[in-house]
N, CA and C of each residue as an Amber inpcrd file, in Angstrom:
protein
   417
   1.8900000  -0.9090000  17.9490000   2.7160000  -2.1020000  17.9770000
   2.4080000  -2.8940000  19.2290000   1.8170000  -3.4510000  18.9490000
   1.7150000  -5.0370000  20.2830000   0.4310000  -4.4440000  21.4830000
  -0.0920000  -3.5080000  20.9470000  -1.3270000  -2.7730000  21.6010000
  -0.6270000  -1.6480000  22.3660000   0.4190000  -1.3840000  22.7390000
   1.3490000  -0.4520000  23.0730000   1.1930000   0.8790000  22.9400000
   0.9750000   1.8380000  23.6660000   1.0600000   3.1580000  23.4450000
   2.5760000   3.7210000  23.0960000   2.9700000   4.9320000  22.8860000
   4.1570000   5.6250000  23.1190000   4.6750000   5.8180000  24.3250000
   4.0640000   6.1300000  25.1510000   4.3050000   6.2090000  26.2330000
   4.7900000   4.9620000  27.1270000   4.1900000   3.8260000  26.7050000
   4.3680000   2.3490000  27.2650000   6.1140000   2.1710000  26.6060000
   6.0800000   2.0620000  25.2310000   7.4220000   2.1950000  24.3970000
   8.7160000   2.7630000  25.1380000   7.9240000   4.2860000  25.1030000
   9.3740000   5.0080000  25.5180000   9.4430000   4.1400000  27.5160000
   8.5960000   4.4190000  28.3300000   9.1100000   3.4630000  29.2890000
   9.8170000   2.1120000  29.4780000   9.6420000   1.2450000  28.4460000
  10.6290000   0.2950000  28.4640000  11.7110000   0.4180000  27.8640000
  12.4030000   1.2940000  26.9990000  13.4900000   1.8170000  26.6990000
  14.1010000   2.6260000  27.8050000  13.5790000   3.1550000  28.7920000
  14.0250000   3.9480000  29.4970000  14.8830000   2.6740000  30.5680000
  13.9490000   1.1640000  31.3660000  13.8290000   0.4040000  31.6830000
  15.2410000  -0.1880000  31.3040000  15.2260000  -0.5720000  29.9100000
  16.1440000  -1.1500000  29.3280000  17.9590000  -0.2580000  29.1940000
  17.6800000   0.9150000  28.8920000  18.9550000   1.8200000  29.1870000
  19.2830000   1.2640000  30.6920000  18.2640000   2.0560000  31.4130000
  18.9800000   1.2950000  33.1530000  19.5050000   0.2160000  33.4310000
  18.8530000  -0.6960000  33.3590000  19.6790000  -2.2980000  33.2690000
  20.7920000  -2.5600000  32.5030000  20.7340000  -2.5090000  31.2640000
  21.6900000  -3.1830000  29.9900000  22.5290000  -1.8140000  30.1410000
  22.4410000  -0.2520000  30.2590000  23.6220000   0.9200000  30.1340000
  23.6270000   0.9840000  28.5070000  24.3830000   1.7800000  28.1750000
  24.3700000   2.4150000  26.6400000  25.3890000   1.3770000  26.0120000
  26.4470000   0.8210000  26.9260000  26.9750000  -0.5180000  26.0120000
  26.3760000  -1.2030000  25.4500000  25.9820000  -1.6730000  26.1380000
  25.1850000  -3.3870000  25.8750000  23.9290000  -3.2970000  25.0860000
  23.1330000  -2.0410000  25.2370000  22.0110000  -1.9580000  25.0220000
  21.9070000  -1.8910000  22.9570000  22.5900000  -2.0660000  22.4860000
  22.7980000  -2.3880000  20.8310000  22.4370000  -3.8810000  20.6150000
  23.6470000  -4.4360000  21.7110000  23.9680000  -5.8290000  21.2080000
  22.6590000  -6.7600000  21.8690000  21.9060000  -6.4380000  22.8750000
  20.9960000  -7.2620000  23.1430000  19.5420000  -6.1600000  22.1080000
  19.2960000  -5.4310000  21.3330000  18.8570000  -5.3760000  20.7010000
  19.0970000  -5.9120000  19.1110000  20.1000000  -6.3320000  18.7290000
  20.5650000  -6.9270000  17.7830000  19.8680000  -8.4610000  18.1510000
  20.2990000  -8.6790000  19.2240000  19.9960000 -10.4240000  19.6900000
  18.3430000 -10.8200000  19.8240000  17.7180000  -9.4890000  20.1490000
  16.3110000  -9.5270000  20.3090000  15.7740000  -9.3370000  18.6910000
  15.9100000  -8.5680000  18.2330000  15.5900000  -9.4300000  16.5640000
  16.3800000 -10.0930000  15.7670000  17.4380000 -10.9310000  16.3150000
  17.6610000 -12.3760000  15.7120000  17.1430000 -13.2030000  15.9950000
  16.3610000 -13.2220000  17.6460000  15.3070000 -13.8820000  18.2590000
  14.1450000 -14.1850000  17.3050000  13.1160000 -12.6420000  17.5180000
  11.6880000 -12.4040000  16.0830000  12.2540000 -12.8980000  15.0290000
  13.3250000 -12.6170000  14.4490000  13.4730000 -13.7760000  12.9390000
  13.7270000 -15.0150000  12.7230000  14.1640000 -15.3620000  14.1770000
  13.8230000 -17.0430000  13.8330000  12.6640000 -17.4920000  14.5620000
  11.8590000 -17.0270000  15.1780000  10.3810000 -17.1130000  15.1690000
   9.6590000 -17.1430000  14.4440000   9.8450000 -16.1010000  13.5110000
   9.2710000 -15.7060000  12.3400000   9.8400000 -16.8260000  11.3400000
  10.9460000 -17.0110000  11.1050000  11.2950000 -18.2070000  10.0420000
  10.5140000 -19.4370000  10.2400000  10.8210000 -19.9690000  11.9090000
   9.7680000 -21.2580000  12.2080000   8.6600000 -20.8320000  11.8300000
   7.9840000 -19.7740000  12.2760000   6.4440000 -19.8930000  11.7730000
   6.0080000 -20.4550000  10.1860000   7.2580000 -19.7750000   9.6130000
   6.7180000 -19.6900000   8.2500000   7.0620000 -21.6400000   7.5450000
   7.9010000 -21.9200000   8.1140000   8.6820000 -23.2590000   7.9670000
   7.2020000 -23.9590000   8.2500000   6.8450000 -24.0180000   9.2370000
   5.9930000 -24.8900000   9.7050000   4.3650000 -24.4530000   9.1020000
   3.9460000 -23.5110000   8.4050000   3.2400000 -23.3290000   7.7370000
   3.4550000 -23.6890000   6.4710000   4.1300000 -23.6580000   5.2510000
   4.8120000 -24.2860000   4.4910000   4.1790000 -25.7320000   4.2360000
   4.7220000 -26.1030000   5.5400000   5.3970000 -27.9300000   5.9910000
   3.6440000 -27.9790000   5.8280000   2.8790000 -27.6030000   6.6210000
   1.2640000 -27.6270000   7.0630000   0.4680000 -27.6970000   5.7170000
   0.8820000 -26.6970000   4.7380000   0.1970000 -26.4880000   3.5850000
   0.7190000 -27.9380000   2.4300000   1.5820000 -28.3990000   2.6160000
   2.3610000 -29.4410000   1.6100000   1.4020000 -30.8000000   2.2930000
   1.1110000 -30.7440000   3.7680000   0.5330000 -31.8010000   4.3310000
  -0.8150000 -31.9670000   3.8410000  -1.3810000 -30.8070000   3.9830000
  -2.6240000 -31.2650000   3.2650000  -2.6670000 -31.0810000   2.0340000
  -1.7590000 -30.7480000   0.5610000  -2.0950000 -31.3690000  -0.7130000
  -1.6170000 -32.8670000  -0.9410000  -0.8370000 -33.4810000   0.2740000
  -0.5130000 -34.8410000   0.3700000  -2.3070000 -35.3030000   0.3520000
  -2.8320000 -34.6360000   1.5140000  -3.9210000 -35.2250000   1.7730000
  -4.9240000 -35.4800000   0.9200000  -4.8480000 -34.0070000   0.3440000
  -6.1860000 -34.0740000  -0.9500000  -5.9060000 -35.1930000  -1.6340000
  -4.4340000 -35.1390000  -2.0200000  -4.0020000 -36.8920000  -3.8980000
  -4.7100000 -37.6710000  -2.9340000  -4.6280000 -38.0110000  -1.5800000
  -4.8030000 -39.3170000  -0.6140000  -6.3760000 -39.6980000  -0.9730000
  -7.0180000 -38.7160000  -0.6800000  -8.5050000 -38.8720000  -0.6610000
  -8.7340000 -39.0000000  -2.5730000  -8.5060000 -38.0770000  -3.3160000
  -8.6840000 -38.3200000  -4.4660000  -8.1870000 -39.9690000  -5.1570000
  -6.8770000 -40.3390000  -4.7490000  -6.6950000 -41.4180000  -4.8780000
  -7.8450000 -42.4020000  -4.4070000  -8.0530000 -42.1870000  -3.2370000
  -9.3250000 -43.2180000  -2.6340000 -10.3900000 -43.6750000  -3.4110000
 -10.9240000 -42.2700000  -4.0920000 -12.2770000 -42.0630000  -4.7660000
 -11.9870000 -42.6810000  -6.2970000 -10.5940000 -42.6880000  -6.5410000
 -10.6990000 -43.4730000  -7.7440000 -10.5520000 -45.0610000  -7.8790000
  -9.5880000 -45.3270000  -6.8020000  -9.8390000 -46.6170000  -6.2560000
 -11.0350000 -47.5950000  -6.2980000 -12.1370000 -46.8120000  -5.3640000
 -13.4380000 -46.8200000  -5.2570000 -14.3380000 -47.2850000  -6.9270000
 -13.9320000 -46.1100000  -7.7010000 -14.3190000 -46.4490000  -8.4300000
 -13.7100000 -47.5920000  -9.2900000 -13.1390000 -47.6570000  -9.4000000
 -12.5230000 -49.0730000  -9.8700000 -12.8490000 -50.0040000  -9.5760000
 -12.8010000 -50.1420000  -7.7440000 -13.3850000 -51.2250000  -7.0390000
 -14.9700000 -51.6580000  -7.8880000 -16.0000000 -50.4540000  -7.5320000
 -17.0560000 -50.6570000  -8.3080000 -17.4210000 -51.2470000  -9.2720000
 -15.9420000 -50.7300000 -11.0380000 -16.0390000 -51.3990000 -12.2410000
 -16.0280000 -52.7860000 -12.3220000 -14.6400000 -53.0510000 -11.0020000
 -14.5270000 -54.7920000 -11.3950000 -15.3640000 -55.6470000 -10.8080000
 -16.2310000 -54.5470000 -10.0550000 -17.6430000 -55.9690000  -9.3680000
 -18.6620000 -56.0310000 -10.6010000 -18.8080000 -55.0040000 -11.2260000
 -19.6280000 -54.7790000 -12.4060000 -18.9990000 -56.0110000 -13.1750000
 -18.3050000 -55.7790000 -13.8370000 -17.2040000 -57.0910000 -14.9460000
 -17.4940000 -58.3770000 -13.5910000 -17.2200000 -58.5010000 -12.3050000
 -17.4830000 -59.8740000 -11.8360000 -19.1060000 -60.2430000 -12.1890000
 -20.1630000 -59.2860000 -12.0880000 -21.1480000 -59.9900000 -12.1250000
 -21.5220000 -60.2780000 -13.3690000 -21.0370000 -59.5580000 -14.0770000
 -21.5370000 -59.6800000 -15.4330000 -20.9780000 -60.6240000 -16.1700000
 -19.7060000 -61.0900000 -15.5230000 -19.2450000 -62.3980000 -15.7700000
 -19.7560000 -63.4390000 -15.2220000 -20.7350000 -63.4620000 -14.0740000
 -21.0700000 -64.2590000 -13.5190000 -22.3820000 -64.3300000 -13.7420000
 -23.0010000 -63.3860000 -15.2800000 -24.0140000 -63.5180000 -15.4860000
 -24.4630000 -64.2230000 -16.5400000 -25.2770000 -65.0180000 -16.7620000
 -26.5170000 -65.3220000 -17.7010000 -26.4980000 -64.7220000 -18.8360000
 -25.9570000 -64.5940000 -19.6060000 -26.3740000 -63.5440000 -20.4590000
 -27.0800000 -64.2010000 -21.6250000 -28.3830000 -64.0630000 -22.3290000
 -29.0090000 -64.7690000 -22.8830000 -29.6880000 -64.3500000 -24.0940000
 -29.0260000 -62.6380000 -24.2620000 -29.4780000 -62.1920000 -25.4320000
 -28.0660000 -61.2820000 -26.1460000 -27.9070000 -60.9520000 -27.5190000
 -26.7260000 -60.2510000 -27.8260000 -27.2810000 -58.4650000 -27.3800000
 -28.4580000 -58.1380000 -27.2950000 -28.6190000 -57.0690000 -26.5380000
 -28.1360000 -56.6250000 -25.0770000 -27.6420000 -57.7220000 -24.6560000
 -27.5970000 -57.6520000 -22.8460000 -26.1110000 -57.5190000 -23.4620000
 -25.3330000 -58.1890000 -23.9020000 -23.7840000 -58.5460000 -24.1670000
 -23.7640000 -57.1380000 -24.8050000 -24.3850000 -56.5190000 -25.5070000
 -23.9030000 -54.8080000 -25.9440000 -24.2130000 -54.0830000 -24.9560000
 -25.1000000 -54.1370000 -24.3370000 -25.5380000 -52.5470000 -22.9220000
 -24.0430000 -52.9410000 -22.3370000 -23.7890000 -54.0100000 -22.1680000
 -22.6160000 -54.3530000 -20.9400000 -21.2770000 -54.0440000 -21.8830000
 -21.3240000 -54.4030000 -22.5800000 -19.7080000 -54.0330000 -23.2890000
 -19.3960000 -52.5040000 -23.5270000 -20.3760000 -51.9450000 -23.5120000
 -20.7870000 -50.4570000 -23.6700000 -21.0060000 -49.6330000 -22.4080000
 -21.4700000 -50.2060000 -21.6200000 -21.0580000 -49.9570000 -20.0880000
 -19.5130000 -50.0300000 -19.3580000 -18.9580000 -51.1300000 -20.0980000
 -17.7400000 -51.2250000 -19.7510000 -16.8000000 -50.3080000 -20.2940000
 -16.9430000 -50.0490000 -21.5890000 -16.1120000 -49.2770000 -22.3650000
 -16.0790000 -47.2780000 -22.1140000 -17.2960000 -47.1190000 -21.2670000
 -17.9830000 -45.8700000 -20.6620000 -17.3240000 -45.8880000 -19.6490000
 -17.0130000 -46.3380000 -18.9010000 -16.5360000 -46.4500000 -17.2650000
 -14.8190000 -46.6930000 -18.1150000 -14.5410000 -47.3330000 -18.5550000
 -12.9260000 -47.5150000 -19.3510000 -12.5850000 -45.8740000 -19.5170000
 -13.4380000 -45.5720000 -20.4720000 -12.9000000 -44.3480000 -20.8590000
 -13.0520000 -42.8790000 -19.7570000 -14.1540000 -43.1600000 -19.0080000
 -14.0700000 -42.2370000 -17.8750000 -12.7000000 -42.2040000 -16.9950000
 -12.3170000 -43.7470000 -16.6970000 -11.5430000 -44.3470000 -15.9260000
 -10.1900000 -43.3190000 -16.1700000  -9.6210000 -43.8320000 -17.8130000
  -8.5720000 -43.1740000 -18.4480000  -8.5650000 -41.5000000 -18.1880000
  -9.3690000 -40.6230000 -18.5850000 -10.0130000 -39.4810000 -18.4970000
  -9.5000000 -38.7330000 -16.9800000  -9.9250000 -39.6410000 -15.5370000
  -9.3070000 -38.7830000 -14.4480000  -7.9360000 -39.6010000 -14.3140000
  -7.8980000 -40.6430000 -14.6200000  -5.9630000 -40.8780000 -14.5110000
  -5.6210000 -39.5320000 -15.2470000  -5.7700000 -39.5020000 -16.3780000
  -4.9260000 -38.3160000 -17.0090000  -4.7590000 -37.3210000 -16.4690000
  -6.2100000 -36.9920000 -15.7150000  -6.4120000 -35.4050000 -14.9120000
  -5.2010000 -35.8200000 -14.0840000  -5.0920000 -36.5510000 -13.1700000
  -4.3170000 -36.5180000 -12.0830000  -2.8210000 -36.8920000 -12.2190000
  -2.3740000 -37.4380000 -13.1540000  -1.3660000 -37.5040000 -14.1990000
  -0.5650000 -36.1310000 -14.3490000  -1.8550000 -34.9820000 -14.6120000
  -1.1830000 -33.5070000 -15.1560000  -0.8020000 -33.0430000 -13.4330000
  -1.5130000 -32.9920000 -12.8340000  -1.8000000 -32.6160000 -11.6530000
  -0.1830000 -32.8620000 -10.5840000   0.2100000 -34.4290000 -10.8610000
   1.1410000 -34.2800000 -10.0070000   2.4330000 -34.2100000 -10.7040000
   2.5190000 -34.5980000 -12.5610000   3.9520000 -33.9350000 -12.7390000
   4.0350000 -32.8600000 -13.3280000   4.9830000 -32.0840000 -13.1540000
   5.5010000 -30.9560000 -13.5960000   5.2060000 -30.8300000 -15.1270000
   4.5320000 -29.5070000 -14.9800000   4.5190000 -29.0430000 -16.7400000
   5.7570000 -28.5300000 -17.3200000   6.2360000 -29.6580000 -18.8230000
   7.5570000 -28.9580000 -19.3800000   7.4690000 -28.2320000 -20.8520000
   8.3540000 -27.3600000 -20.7710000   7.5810000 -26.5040000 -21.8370000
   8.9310000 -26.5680000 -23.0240000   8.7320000 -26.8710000 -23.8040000
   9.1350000 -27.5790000 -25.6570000  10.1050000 -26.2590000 -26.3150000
  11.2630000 -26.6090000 -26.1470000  11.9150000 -24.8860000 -26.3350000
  12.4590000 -25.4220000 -27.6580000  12.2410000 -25.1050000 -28.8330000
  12.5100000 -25.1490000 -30.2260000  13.5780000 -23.8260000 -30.7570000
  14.8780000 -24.2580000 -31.3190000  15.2840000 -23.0380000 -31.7490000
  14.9310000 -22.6650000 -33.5830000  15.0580000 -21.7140000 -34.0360000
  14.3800000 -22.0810000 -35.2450000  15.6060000 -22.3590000 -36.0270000
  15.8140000 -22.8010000 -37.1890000  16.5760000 -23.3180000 -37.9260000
  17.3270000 -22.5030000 -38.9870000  18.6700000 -22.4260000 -39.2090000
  19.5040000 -21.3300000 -40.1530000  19.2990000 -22.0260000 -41.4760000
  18.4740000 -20.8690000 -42.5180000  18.8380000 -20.9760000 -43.4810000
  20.3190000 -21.6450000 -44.1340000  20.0650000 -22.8780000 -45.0680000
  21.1400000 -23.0170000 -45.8230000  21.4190000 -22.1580000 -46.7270000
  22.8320000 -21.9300000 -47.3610000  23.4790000 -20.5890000 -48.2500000
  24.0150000 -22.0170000 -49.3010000  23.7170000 -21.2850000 -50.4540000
  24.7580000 -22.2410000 -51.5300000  26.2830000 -21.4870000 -51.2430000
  26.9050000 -22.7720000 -51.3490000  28.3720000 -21.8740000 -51.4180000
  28.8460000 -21.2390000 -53.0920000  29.4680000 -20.2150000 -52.8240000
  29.7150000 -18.9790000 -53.6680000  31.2460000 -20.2690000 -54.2500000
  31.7660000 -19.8670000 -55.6380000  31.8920000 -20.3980000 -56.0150000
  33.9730000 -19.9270000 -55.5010000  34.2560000 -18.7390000 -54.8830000
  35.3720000 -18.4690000 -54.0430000  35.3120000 -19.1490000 -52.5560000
  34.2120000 -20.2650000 -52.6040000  34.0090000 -20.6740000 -50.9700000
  34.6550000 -22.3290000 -51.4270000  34.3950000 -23.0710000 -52.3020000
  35.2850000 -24.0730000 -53.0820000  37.0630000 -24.2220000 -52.2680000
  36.8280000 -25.4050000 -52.0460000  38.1390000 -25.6180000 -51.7730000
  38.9950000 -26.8570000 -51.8770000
């Protein structure tokens, strides 16, 4: 424990009887691990807090990269609006280009869609047979 021999151990107990006496010596061991457990609680609090910070971070950057790409699509659609187009072959590669990048587009929204809400799961009860009524059920 703490690189500590037995011998190191039992000397600071011995240490600690002398000072604190057999009264006291409970209650400031009681107080000394209420101490370690809220050490131990912060640690864990603030690791927690640390780990939530960076899946903020990852959506941040992932957000970016889709951004990005977007940015990309609508310079594509500006130039191609700002293009010449002078054959119905050029007007299909491009509408078909557009509709490729559309549907990619849709494709990681969705991914990231699942990603940040909660999965809910469809609880169906099954359904009671109807009974004809018996002809003493009449009323």
């Amino acid at each position: 424990m703490f690189g500590m021999g037995l011998s190191e151990i039992f000397f600071i107990i011995v240490i600690a009887i002398l000072f604190l006496g057999p009264d006291k010596l409970p209650d400031a061991m009681v107080q000394i691990a209420k101490f370690f457990k809220s050490i131990k609680r912060t640690v864990n609090d603030a690791k927690s807090s640390f780990e939530e910070e960076l899946k903020i971070s990852e959506l941040k950057e992932e957000a970016f990269r889709y951004k990005k790409q977007l940015d990309e699509a609508t310079q594509k659609l500006e130039r191609v609006r700002s293009m010449d187009i002078t054959s119905l072959d050029d007007l299909t590669e491009t509408v078909e280009d557009v509709k490729k990048s559309e549907n990619r587009l849709e494709a990681e929204a969705q991914e990231i869609k699942e990603k940040i809400e909660p999965k809910r799961e469809v609880v169906t009860f099954p359904k009671k047979p109807k009974t004809p009524l018996k002809k003493d059920d009449n009323v």
